[in-house]
C-alpha positions in Angstrom: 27.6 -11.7 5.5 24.8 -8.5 5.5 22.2 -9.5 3.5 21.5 -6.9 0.6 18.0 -5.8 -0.2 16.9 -2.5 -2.5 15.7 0.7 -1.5 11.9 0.6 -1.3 11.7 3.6 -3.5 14.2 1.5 -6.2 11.6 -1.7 -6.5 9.0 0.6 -6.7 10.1 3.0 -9.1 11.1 -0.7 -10.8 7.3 -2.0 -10.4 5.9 1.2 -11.6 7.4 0.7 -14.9 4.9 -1.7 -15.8 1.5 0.1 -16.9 -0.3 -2.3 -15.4 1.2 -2.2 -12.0 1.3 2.2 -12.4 -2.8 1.7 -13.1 -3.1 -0.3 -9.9 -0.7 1.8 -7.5 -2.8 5.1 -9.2 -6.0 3.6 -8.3 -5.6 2.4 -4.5 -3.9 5.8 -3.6 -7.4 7.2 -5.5 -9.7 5.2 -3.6 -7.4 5.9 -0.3 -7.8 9.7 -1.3 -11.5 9.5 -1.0 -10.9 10.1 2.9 -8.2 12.8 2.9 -5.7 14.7 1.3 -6.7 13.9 -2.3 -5.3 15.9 -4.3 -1.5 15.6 -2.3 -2.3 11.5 -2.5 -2.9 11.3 -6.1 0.0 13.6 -6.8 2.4 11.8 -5.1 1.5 8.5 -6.6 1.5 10.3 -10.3 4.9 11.3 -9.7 6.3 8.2 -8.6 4.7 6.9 -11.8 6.2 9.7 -13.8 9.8 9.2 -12.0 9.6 5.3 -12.9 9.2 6.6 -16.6 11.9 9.0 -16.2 10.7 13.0 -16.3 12.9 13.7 -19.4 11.4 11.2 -21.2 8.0 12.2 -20.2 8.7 15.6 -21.1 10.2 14.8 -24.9 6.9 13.0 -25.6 4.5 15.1 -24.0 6.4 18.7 -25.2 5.3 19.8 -21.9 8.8 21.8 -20.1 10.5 19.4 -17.5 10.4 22.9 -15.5 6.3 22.9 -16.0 6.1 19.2 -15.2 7.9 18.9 -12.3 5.7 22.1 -11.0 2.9 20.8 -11.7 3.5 17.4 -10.2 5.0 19.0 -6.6 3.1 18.6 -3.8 1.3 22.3 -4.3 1.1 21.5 -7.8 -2.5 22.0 -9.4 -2.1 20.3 -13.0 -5.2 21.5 -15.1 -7.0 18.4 -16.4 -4.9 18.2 -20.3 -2.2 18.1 -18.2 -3.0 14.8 -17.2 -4.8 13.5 -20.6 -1.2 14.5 -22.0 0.9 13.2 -19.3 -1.3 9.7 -18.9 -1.0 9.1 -23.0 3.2 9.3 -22.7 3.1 6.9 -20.5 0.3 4.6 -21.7 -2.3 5.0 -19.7 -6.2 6.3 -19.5 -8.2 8.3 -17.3 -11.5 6.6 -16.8 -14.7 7.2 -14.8 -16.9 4.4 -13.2 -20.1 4.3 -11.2 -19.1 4.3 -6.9 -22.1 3.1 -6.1 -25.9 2.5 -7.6 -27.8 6.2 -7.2 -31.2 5.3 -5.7 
């Protein structure tokens, strides 16, 4: 008998639903963005994150248009920065800062 496993993309979209697993996927696509393709990294992750939450969900709690979220999570998407204050509130999360390294 074939054993049965899940689509990659089902356990993560699974995972993702937990903030705390969302924060941590967010963050190692961030710090593997520092060497290339940022932006298309970080979107990528973000809408995995936003898929795991479901898009019409999002877009009820963030009145932002499915239309206008999907655009601007697509890979030529350019969200404008209360955007993403807006989009990481609805699903529980915070944007944060910290120091890379100590400035000499």
């Amino acid at each position: 008998m074939p054993k049965r496993t899940k689509k990659y993309e089902e356990s993560l979209i699974e995972a993702l639903k937990d903030p705390k697993e969302a924060a941590a996927y967010l963050n190692a696509h961030l710090e593997e963005a520092e060497e290339k393709d940022a932006e298309e990294l970080f979107l990528m992750a973000l809408r995995d994150v936003a898929k795991a939450y479901g898009m019409t969900e999002i877009s009820e709690r963030t009145e932002l248009g499915r239309e206008s979220l999907y655009k601007a999570l697509s890979e030529s998407g350019n969200p404008k920065l209360s955007t993403l204050w807006i989009l990481f509130n609805a699903i529980g999360l915070r944007l944060m800062v910290e120091p890379k390294r100590k400035v000499i």
